[in-house]
C-alpha positions as CSV (number, residue, x, y, z in Angstrom):
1,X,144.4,-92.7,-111.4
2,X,148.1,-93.0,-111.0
3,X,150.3,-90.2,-109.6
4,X,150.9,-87.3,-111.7
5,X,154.7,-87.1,-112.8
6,X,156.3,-83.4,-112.9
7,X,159.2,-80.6,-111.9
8,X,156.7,-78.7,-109.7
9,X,158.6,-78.1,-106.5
10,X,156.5,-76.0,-104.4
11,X,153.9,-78.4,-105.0
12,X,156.1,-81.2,-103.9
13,X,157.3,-79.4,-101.4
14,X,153.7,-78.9,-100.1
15,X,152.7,-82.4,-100.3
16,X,155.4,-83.5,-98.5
17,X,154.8,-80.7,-95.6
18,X,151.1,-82.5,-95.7
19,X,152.5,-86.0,-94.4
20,X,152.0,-87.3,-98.1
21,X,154.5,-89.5,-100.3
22,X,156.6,-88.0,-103.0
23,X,159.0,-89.7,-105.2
24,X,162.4,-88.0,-105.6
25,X,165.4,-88.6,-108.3
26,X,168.8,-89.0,-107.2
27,X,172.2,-90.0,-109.1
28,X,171.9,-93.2,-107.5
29,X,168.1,-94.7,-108.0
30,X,165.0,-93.2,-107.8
31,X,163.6,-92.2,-103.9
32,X,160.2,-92.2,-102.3
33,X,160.1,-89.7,-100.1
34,X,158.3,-88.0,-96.9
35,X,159.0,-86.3,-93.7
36,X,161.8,-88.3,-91.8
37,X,161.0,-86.9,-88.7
38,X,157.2,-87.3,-88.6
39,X,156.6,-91.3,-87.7
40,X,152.9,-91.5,-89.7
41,X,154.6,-89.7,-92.7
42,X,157.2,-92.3,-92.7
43,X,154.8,-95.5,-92.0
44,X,153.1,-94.3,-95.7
45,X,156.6,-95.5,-96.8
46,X,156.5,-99.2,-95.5
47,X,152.9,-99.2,-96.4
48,X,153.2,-97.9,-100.3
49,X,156.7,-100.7,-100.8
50,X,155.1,-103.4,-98.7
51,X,158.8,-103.0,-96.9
52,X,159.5,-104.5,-93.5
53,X,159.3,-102.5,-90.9
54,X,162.9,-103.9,-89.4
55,X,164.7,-102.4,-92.9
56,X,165.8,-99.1,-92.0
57,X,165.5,-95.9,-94.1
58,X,167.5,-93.7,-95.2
59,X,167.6,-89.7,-93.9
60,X,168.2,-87.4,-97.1
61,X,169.7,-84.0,-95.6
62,X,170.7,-80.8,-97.6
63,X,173.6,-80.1,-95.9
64,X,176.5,-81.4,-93.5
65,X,174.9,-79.0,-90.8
66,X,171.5,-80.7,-91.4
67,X,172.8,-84.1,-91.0
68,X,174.9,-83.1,-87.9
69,X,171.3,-82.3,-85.9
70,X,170.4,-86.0,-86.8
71,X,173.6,-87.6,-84.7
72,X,174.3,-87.7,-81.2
73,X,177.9,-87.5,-82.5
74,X,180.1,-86.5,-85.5
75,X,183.2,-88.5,-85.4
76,X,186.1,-87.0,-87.6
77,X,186.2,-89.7,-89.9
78,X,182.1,-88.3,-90.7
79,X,183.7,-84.8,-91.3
80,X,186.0,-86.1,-93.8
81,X,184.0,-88.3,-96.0
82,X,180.9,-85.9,-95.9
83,X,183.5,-82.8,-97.1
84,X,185.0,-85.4,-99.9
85,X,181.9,-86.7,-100.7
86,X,178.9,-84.8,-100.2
87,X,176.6,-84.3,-102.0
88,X,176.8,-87.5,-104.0
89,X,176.4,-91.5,-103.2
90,X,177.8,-92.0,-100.3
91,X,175.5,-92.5,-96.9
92,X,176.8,-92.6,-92.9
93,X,175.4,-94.7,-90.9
94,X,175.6,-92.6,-87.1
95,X,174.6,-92.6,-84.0
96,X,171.0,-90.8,-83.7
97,X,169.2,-87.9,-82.4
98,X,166.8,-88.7,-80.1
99,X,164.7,-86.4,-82.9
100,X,164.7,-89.3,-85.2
101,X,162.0,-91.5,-84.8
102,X,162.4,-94.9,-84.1
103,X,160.6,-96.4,-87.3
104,X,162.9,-94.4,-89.5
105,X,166.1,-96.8,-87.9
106,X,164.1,-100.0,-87.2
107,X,165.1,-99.6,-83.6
108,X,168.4,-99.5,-84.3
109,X,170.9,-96.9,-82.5
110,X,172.0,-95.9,-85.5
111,X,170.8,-93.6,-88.7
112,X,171.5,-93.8,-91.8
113,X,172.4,-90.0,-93.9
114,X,173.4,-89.0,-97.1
115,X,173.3,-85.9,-99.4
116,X,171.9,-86.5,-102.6
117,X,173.7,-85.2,-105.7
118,X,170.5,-84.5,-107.7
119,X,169.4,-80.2,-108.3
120,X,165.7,-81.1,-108.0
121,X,165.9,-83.3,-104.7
122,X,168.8,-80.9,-103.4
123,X,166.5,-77.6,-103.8
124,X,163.3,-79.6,-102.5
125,X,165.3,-80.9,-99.4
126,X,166.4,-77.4,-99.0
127,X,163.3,-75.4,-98.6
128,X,162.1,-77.8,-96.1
129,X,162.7,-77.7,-92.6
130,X,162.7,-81.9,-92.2
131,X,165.3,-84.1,-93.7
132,X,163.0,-86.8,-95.9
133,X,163.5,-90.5,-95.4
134,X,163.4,-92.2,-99.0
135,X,164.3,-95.8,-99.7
136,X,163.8,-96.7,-103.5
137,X,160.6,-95.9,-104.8
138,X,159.4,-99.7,-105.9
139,X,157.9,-102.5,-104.1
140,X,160.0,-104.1,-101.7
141,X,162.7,-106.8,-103.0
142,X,162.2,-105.5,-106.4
143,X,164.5,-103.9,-108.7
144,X,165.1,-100.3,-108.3
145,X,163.9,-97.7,-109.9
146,X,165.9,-95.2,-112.3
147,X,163.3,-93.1,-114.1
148,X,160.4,-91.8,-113.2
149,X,158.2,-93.5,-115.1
150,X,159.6,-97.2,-113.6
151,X,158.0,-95.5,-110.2
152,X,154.9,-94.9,-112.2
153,X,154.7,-98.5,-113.5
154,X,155.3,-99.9,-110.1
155,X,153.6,-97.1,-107.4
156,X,151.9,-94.7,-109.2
157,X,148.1,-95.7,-107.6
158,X,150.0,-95.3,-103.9
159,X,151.9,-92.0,-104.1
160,X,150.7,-88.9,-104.1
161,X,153.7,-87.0,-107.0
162,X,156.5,-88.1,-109.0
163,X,159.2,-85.5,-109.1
164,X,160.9,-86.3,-112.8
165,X,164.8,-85.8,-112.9
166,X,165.2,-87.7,-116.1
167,X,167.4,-90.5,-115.7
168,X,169.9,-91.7,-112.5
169,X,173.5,-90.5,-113.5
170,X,175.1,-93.4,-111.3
171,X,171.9,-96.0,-111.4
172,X,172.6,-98.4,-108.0
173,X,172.5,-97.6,-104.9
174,X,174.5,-95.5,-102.5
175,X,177.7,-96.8,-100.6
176,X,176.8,-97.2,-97.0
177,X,179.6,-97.5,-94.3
178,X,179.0,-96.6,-90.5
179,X,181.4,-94.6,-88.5
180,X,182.6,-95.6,-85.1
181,X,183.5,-92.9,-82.7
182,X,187.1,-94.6,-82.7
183,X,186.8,-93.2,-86.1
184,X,186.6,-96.9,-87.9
185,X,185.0,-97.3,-91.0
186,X,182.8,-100.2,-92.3
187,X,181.4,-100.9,-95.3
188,X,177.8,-102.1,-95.2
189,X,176.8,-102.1,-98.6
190,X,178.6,-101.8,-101.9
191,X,177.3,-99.0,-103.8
192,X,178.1,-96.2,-106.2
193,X,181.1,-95.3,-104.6
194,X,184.0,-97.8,-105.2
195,X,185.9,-98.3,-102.0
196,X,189.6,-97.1,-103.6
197,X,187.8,-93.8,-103.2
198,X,186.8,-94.4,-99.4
199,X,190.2,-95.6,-98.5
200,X,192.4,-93.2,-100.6
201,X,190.2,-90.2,-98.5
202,X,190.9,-91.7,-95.2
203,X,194.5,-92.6,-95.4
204,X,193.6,-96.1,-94.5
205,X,191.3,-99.2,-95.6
206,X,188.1,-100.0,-95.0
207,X,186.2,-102.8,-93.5
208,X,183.6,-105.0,-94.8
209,X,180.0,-106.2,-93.1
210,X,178.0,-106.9,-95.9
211,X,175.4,-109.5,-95.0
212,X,172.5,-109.6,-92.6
213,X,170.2,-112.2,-92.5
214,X,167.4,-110.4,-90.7
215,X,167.8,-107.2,-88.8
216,X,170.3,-104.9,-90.9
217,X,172.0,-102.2,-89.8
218,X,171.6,-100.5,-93.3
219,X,169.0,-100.6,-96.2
220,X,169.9,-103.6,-99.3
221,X,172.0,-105.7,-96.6
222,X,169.3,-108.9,-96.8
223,X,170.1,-111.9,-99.0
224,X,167.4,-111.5,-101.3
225,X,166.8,-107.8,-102.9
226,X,166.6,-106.2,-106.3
227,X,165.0,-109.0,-107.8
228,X,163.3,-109.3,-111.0
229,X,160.3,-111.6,-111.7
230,X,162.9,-113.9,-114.3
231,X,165.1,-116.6,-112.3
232,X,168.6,-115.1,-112.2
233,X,170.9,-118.2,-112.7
234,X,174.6,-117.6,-112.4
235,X,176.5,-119.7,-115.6
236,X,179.1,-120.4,-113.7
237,X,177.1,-122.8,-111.3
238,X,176.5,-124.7,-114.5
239,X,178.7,-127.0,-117.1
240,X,177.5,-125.8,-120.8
241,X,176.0,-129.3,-121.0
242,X,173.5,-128.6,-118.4
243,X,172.9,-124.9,-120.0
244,X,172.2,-126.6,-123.5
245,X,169.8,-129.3,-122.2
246,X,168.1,-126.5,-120.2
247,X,167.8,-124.6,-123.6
248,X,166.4,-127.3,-125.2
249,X,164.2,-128.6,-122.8
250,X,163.1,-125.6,-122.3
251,X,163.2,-124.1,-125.9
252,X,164.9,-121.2,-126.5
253,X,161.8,-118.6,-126.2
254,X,161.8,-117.0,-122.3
255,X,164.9,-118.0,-121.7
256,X,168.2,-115.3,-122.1
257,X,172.0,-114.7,-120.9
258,X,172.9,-111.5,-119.2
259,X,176.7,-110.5,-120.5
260,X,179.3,-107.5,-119.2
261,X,179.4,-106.9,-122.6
262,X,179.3,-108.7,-125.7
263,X,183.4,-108.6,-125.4
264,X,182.6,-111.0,-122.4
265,X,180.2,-112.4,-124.5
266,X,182.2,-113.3,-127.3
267,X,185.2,-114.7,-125.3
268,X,183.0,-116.9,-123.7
269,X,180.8,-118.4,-126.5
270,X,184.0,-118.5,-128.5
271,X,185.4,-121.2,-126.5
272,X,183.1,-123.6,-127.4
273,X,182.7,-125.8,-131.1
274,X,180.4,-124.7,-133.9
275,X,177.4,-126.4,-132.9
276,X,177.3,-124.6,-129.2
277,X,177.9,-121.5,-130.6
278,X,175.2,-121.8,-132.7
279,X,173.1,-123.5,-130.0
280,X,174.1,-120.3,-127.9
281,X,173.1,-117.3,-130.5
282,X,170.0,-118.7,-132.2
283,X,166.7,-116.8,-131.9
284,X,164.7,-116.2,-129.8
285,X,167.2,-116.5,-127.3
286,X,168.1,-112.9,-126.0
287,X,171.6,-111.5,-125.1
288,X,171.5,-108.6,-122.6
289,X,174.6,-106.6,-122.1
290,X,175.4,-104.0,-119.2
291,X,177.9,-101.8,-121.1
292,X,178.9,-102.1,-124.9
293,X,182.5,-100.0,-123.9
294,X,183.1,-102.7,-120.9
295,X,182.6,-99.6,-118.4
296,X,181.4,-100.7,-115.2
297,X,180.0,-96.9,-114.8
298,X,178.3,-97.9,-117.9
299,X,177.0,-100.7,-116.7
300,X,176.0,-99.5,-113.2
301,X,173.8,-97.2,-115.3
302,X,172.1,-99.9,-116.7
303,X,172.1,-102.4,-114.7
304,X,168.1,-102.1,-113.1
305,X,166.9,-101.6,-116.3
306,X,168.1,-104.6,-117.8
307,X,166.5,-106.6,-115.1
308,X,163.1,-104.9,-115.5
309,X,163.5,-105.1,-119.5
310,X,163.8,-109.2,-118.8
311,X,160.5,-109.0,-117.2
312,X,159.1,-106.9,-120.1
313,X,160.4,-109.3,-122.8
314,X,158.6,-112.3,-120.8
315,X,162.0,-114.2,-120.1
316,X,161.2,-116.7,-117.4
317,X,165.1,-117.3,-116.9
318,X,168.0,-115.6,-117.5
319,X,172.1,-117.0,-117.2
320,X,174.3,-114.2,-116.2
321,X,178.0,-113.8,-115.6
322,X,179.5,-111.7,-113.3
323,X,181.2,-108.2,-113.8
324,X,185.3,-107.6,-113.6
325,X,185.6,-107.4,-109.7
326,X,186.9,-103.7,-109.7
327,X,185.6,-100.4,-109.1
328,X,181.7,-100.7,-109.3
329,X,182.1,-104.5,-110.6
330,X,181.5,-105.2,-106.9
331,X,178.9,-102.9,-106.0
332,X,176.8,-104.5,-109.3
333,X,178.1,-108.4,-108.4
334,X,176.7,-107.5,-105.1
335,X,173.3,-106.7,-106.7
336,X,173.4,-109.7,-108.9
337,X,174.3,-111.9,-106.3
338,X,171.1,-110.6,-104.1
339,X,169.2,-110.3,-107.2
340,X,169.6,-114.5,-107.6
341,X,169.1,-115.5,-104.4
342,X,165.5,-116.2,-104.5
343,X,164.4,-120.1,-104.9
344,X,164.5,-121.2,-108.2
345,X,162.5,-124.2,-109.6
């Protein structure tokens, strides 16, 4: 029998006192969540995703006073961006308390923190006395979660609750960016806070240090993550010869094109003569679009879904096209590009 999905805080709350695994929304993607400071709470986490034990977690805190117990220091450039930013999806990567268990930071010096901008998770976090370490609540490499019943689908028979905020408000992940005690900040993943923001706060811009092959610093920093069963193929790798012979090799049924929107859509299939536009539109082939206003907070929102709904539909490959590279256009090109990355035959 799969978990039981509810707004029941005190049982929640209860469950996760016990050592057990709760799932918790946020505005970013759906968390599953237990007691960060309680190492056998937190190995139920890597054993309910399958998740290496070298990806770090997250620490969710309920205020900057909490997350201050969890550092060995609090360099200005933290007080800043937590005051700006706080509670929403933004996470600091500083260095620890020794109170922080090693299996929560994969070893590393380093932890991760954030405050979730979510009422459930903030009044659960809040009448605990433990900060609760919660990657995103599917298996590991998968696409995210962002309802509470895509946790059901994919680890209901291996948590214990499902606390239901209805859907994400932001729908990818957080921004992460560590803080040096020279008060230097770099980005280590793109996320739901676009960097203009970071830098604008600061008074000065930001570095990048996106990729890690094996070892991250930060959660969603290995090549391939976020991926869907379908193989992600990126159009622009491809002349529209090859993408025609593929379609009709292949016939048209499983196959699909993920678009912006159908704005990006339409500019690109109207470049092309009558027969390949036809060629390009006929059923069964599907058209997926991220935003119908061309919002990338639009799209953001939709953007795990999507990839799930390709697996729902069957499609066994999908063409996709990049978003604008602005605001969250990177955070989601970042996700596509990850999303792809897995060997394609």
């Amino acid at each position: 029998m799969g978990a039981q999905i509810g707004i029941d805080l005190n049982h929640a709350a209860e469950l996760l006192s016990g050592g057990k695994l709760v799932a918790i929304p946020t505005e970013t993607v759906y968390g599953l969540a237990a007691n960060g400071l309680d190492s056998t709470a937190v190995a139920g986490i890597f054993a309910a995703k399958n998740r290496p034990t070298f990806d770090p977690l997250i620490l969710h805190v309920g205020s900057i006073e909490q997350a201050k117990t969890l550092c060995s220091q609090w360099p200005a450039a933290a007080e800043i961006l937590a005051n700006a930013f706080w509670p929403g999806p933004l996470t600091l990567v500083l260095p620890k308390a020794p109170q922080v268990p090693d299996l929560v930071t994969s070893d590393n010096p380093t932890v991760a923190i954030r405050m979730p901008n979510n009422p459930l998770s903030l009044s659960l976090i809040r009448s605990l006395p433990f900060p609760l370490a919660a990657p995103s609540a599917n298996p590991f490499g998968y696409v995210s979660p962002t309802c509470a019943q895509h946790v059901a689908d994919q680890l209901g028979d291996r948590i214990d609750y499902i606390l239901d905020g209805g859907g994400c408000d932001i729908g990818i992940e957080s921004t992460i960016v560590s803080v040096s005690n020279e008060n230097q900040v770099t980005v280590l993943r793109l996320g739901g806070l676009d960097l203009e923001a970071l830098s604008k706060v600061l008074g000065y811009p930001v570095k990048e240090s996106l990729n890690m092959h094996s070892n991250p610093q930060a959660p969603g920093q290995l090549d391939q993550h976020y991926s869907p069963n379908s193989a992600m193929l990126h159009m622009g790798d491809f002349s529209i010869d090859a993408i025609l012979k593929d379609l009709q090799t292949r016939g048209h049924d499983g196959l699909g094109f993920l678009w912006f929107s159908p704005q990006q859509a339409q500019n690109f299939i109207e470049q092309f003569d009558g027969q390949t536009q036809q060629a390009l539109t006929d059923s069964p082939l599907k058209h997926y679009y991220l935003s119908n206003n061309h919002s990338d907070r639009e799209a953001a929102m939709n953007l795990f879904g999507t990839l799930r709904q390709f697996d729902k539909d069957g499609c066994k490959r999908i063409y996709f096209s990049w978003a604008p590279d602005g605001g969250l256009g990177r955070a989601i090109n970042d996700r596509l590009k990850r999303a792809s990355s897995k060997v394609v035959h």
